[in-house]
C-alpha positions as CSV (number, residue, x, y, z in Angstrom):
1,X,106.3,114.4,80.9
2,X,107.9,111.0,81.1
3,X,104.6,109.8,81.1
4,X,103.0,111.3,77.8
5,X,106.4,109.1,76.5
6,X,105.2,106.0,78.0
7,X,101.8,106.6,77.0
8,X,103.4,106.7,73.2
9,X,105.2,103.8,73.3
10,X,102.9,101.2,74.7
11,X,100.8,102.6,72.0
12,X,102.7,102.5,69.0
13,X,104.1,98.9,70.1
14,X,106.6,97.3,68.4
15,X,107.5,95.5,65.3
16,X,109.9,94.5,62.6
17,X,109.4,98.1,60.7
18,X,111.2,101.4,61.2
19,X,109.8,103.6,63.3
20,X,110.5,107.9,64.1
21,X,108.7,109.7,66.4
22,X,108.5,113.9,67.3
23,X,106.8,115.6,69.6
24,X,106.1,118.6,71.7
25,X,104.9,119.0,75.4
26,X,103.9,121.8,77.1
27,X,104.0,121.8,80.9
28,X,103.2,124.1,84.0
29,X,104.0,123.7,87.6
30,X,105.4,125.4,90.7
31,X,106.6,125.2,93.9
32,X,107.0,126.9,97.4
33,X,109.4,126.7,100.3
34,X,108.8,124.2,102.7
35,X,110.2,124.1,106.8
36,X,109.9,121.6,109.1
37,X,110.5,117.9,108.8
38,X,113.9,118.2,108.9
39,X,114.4,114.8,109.9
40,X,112.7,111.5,110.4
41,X,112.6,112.3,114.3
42,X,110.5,115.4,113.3
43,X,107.0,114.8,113.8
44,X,105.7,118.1,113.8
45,X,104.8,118.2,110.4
46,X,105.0,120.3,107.5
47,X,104.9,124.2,107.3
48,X,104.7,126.5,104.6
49,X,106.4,129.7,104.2
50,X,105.1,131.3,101.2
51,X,107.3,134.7,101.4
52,X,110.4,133.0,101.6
53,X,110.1,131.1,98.1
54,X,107.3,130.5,95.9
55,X,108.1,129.9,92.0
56,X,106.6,128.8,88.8
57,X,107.7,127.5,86.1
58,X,106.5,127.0,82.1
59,X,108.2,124.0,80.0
60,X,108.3,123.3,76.4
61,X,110.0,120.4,75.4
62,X,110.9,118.7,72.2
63,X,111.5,115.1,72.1
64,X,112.2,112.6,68.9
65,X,112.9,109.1,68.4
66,X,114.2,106.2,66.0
67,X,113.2,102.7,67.0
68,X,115.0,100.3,64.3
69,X,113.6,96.7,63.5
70,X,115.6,94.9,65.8
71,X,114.5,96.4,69.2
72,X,116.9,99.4,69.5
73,X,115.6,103.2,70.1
74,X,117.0,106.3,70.4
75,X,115.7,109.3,71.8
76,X,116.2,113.0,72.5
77,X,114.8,115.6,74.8
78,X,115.2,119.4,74.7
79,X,113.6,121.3,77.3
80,X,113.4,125.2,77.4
81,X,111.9,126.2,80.6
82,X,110.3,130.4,82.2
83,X,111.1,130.6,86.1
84,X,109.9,132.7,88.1
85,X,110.8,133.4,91.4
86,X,108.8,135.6,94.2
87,X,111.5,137.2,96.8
88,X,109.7,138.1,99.9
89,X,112.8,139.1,101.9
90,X,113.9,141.3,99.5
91,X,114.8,145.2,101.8
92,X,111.8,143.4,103.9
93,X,109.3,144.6,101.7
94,X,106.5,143.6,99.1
95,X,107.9,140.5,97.0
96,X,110.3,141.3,94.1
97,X,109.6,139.3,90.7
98,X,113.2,137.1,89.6
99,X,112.6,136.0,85.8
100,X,114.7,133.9,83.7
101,X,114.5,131.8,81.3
102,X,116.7,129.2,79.0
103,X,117.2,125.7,77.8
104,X,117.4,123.1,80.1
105,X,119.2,120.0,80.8
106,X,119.0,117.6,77.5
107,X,118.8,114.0,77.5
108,X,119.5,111.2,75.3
109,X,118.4,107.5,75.7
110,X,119.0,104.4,74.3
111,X,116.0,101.8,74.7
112,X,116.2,98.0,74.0
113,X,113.4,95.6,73.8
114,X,115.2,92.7,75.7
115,X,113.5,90.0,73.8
116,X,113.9,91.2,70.2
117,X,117.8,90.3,69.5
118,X,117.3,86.9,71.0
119,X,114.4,85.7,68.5
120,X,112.1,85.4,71.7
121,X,108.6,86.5,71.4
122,X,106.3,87.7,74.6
123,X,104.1,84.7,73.9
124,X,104.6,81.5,74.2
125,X,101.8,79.1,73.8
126,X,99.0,79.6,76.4
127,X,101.4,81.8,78.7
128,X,102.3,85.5,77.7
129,X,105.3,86.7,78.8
130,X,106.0,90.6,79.8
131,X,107.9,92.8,76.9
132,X,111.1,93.6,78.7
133,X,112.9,97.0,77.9
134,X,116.2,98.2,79.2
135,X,117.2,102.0,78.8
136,X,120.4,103.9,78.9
137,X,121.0,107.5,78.9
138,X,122.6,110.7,79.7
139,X,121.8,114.1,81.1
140,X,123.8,117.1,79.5
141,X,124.0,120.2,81.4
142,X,123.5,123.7,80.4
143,X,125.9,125.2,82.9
144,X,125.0,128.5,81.7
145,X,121.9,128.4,83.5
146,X,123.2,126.9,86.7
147,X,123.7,129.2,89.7
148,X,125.4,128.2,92.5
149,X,123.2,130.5,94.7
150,X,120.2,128.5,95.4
151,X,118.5,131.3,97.7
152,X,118.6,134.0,95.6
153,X,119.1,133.2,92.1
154,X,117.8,130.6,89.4
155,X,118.8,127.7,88.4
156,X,117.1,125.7,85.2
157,X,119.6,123.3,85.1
158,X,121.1,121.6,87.1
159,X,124.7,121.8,86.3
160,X,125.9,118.1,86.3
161,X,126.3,115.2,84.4
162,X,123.9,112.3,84.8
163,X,123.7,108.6,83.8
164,X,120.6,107.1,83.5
165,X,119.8,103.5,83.8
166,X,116.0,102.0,83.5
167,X,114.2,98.5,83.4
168,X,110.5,98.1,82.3
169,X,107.9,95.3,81.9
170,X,105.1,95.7,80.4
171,X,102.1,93.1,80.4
172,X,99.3,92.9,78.0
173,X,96.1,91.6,80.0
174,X,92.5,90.4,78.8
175,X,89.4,93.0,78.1
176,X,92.6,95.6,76.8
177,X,94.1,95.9,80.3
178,X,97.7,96.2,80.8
179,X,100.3,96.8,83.9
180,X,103.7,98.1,83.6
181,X,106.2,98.2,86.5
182,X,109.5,100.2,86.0
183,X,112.8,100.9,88.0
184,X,115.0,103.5,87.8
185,X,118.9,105.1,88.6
186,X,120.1,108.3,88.2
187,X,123.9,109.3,89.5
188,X,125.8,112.1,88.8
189,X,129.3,112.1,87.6
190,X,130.0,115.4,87.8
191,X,129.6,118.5,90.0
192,X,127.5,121.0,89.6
193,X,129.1,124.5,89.4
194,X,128.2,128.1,87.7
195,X,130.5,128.9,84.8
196,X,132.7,131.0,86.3
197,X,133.1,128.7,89.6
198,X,135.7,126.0,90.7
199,X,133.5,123.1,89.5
200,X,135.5,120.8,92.0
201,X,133.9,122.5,95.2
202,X,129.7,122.6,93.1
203,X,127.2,120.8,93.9
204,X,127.4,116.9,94.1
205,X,124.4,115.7,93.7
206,X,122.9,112.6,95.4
207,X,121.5,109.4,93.6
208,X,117.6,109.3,92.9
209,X,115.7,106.0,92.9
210,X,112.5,105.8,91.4
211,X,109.7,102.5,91.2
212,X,106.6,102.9,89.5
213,X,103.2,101.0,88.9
214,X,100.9,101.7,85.9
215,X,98.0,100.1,85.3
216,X,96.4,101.1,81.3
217,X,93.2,100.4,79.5
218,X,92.9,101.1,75.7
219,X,89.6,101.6,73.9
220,X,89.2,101.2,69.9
221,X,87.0,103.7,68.7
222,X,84.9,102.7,65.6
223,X,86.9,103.7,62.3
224,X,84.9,106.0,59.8
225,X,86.1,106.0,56.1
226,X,87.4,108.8,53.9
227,X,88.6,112.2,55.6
228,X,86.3,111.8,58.9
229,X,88.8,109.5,59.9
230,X,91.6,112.2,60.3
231,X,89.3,114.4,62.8
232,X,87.6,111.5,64.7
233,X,89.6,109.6,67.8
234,X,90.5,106.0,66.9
235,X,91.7,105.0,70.0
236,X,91.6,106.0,73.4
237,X,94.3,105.1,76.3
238,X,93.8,106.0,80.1
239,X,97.2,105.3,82.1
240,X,97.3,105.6,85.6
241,X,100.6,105.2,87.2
242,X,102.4,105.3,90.8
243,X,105.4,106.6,91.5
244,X,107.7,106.0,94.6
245,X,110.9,108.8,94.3
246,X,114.3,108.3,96.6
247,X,116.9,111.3,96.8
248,X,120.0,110.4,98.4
249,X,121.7,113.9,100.3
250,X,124.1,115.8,98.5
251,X,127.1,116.8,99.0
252,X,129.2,120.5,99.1
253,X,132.3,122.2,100.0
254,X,131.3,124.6,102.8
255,X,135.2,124.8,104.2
256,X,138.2,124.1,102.2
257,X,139.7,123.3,105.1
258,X,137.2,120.6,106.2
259,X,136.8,119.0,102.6
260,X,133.0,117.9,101.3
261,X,130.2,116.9,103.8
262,X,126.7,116.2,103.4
263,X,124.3,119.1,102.3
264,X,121.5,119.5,105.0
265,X,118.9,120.8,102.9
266,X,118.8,118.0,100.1
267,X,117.3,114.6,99.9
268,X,113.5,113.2,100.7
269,X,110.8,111.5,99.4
270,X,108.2,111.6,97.3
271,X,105.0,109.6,96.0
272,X,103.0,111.2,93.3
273,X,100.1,109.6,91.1
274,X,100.4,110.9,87.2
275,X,96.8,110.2,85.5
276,X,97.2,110.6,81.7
277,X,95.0,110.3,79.0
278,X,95.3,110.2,75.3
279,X,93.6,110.3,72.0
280,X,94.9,108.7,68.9
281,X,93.2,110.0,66.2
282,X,95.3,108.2,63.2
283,X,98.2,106.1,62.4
284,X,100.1,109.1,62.6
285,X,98.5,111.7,65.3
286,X,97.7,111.7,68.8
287,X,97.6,113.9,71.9
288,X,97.8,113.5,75.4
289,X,97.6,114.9,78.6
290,X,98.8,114.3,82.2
291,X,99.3,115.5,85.8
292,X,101.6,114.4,88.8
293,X,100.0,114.9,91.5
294,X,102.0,114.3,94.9
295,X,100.6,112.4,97.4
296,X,103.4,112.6,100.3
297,X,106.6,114.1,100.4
298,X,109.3,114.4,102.8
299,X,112.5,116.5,102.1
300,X,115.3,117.3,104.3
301,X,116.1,120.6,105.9
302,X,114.8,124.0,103.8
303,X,113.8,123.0,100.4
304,X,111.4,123.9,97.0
305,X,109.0,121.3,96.9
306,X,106.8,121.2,94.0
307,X,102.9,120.4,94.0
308,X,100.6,119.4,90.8
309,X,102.5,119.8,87.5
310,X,100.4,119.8,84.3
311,X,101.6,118.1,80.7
312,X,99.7,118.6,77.7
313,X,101.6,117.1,75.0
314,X,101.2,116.6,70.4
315,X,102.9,113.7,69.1
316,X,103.5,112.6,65.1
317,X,104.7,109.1,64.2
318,X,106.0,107.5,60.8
319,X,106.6,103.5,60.5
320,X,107.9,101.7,57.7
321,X,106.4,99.2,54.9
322,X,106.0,96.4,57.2
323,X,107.8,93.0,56.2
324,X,105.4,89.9,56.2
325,X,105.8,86.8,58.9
326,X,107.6,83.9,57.0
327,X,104.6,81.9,55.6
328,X,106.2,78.0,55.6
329,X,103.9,74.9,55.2
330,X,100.3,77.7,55.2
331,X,100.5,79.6,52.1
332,X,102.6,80.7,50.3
333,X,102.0,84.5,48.9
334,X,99.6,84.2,45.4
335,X,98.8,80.2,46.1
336,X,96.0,78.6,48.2
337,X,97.2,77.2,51.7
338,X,98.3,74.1,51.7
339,X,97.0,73.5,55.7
340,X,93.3,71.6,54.7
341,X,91.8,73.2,58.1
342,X,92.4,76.7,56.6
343,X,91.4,75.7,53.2
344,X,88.0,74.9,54.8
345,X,87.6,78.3,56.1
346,X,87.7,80.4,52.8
347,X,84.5,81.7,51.2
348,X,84.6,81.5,48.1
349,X,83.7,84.5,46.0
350,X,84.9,86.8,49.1
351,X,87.8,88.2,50.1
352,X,88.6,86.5,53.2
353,X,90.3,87.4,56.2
354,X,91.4,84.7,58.8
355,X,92.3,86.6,62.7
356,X,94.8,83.9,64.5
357,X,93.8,85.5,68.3
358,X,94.0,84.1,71.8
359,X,91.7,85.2,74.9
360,X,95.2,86.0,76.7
361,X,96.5,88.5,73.7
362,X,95.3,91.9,74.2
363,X,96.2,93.2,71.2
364,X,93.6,90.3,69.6
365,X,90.8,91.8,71.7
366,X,91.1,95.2,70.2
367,X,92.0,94.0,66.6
368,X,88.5,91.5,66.9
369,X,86.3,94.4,68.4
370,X,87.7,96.6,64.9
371,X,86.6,93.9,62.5
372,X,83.6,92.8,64.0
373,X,82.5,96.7,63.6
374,X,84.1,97.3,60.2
375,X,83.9,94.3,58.2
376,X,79.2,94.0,58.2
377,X,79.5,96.9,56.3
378,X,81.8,95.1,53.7
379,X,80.0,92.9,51.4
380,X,83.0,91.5,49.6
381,X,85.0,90.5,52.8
382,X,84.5,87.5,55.0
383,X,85.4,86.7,58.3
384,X,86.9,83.6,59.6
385,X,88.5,83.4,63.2
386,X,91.0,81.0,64.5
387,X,91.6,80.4,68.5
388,X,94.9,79.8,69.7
389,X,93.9,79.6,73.1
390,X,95.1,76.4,74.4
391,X,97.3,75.9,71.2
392,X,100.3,73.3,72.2
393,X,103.9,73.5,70.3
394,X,103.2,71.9,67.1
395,X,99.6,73.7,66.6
396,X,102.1,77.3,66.3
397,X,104.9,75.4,64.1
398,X,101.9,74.1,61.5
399,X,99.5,77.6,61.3
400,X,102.0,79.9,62.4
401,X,105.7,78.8,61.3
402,X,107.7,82.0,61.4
403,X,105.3,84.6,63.3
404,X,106.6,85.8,66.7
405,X,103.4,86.4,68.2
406,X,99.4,87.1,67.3
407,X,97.6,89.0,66.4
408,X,98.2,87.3,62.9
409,X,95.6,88.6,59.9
410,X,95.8,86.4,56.3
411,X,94.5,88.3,53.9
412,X,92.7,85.7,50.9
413,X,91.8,86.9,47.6
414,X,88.5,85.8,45.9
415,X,90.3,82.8,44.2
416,X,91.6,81.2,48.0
417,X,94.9,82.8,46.9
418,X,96.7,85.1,49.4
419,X,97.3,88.3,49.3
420,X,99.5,89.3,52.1
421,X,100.0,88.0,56.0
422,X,99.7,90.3,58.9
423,X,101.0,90.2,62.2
424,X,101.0,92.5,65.1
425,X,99.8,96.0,64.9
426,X,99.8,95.6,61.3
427,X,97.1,93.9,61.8
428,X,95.3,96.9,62.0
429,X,95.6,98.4,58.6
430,X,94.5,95.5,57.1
431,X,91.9,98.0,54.6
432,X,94.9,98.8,52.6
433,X,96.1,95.5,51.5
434,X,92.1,95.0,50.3
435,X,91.2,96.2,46.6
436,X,88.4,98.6,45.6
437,X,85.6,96.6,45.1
438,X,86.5,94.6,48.5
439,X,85.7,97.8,50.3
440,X,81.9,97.9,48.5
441,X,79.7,99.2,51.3
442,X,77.1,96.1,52.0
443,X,73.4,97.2,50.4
């Protein structure tokens, strides 16, 4: 599920608009009862016993977010989950169905892009630096649907209190590659009880500790005009990532009289590979889907341990009128740039459009790919390109006074005088900042 949210993000990216984001995500897994492996001494593997537990579970979750100009998000999650629970050893007979169902454990997250507050920009020059988030959240428990009795009853959630702390780094590679590596804590500040229980003798659970790996690839799908547009993909992302899980032990009160100790059947470890895949079919739409698949597990004593989960998930997003890069010594907005080397590159009697890229900005790679497909078809537009490869200091302060990062798109009217300035993933709506007869199919 966490993944699908990822997947979202890096695609969305980031800029000096308002953003809000909703979405719904559908998932199914399950998970049996495993013995043996008790211990790290324990080498004789794993075994299955399939009539002492074996559940399954269906999740539906909504999830929104508001990401504000200056690099601050918020986000919720509300889960509502259908267990199911096979007892075997029910009067030693034939396996008696345990339903339940109920909302699970919400969260709520504060993200920051570590870079934003501080005026610094993921590029520098020639060398690109990660984008650097830091998240924040909570885990609030619906102690209704806690049981203490983890052998015969249900439990959805999982009765505590969590804080939540996250890094991330994502890097933007050439040919639209990408690799992310997060970190992750979870610790629970309370104990888990049922309602009606002494919460001081639940549950306590241990700390988890998670490290992942993602590697991504996005693919820009030729845009079609008019309504075609709303039905046919317009990007494509594929986003692999690795996952290395840590649960310390938990704690309970067995004795009163001996206090808490260490719970024997908690803790372990897990690696699981989550493939996802998603379509973006607007500005606005997209779907994706995913599935964690565990590659080895260990868990301590007598646990559930789940196998392959499956997310399929919609998403809708809404951004804000985006404000234009500070223009300085190029252009200003409705006058012809003042910079002779740009002058040279207008076309006169065209609208022209100058791309500011660089062969280490990914984003330019998918932005040049879109116009070099869009804009033959455009007989009023030109095309000039600008490389900012190997640009030194003072080659950013005289083209590019003001803009973070590239891509950077100038949009030039038929008179050399400009229209608007681009930057980022705005970049990529650049067809609505061009009049009607700009847009005149080529003959």
């Amino acid at each position: 599920m966490g993944d699908s949210d990822v997947a979202s993000s890096l695609y969305s990216g980031a800029g000096d608009v308002w953003r809000a984001r909703i979405g719904v995500i559908y998932g199914t897994a399950g998970a049996n009862q495993l013995f043996n492996g008790s211990s790290e001494l324990d080498k004789t593997g794993y075994t299955y016993n399939y009539k002492e537990m074996r559940m399954k579970m269906q999740l539906a979750s909504l999830s929104a977010g508001v990401d504000a100009p200056w690099g601050t998000g918020i986000s919720a999650l509300l889960p509502y989950a259908w267990l199911r629970y096979d007892d075997w050893n029910t009067d030693g007979g034939d396996a008696k169905p345990l339903n339940t169902s109920d909302f699970g454990d919400s969260e709520v997250r504060i993200r920051q892009n570590l870079l934003q507050p501080f005026g610094l920009a993921p590029l520098s020059g020639s060398i690109q630096w990660p984008r650097l988030f830091a998240t924040f959240g909570v885990v609030i428990p619906n102690r209704a649907a806690y049981s203490s009795n983890t052998v015969k009853e249900l439990s959805i959630s999982r009765g505590a209190w969590w804080l939540i702390g996250e890094l991330e780094a994502h890097l933007d590679l050439p040919k639209n590659f990408g690799l992310s590596l997060t970190g992750g804590y979870r610790t629970a500040v309370t104990y888990a009880a049922a309602p009606d229980a002494d919460p001081t003798n639940g549950l306590g659970w241990g700390d988890e500790y998670r490290t992942g790996l993602s590697a991504r690839y996005i693919l820009d799908m030729p845009v079609l005009e008019g309504a075609a547009n709303y039905f046919v993909p317009k990007r494509l992302l594929f986003l692999a990532n690795g996952e290395y899980l840590y649960r310390n032990q938990s704690t309970l009160v067995e004795n009163a009289d001996v206090g808490r100790l260490p719970y024997k059947d908690s803790g372990g470890r897990t690696i699981s590979v989550t493939p996802t895949f998603m379509i973006g079919y607007n500005d606005a739409w997209s779907v994706t889907a995913s599935a964690r698949i565990p590659v080895y597990r260990f868990v301590n004593g007598e646990q559930p341990v789940q196998y392959t989960s499956f997310f399929f998930g919609l998403n809708w997003s809404w951004s804000s009128t985006p404000k234009t890069a500070d223009l300085g010594k190029v252009a200003e907005r409705g006058q012809a740039p003042t910079t002779a080397e740009i002058g040279k590159l207008l076309v006169p009697g065209k609208y022209t459009l100058i791309d500011y890229w660089a062969t280490w900005c990914e984003p330019c790679g998918r932005l040049g790919v879109k116009l070099e497909q869009e804009l033959p078809a455009k007989a009023g537009v030109a095309l000039a390109r600008v490389d900012a490869t190997a640009w030194e200091a003072e080659d950013w302060a005289k083209y590019l006074p003001g803009a973070p990062g590239i891509p950077v798109l100038d949009v030039y009217d038929r008179e050399g005088k400009l229209i608007v300035r681009l930057q980022g993933d705005d970049c990529f709506g650049y067809a609505a900042h061009l009049p009607a007869d700009a847009t005149q199919v080529a003959p």
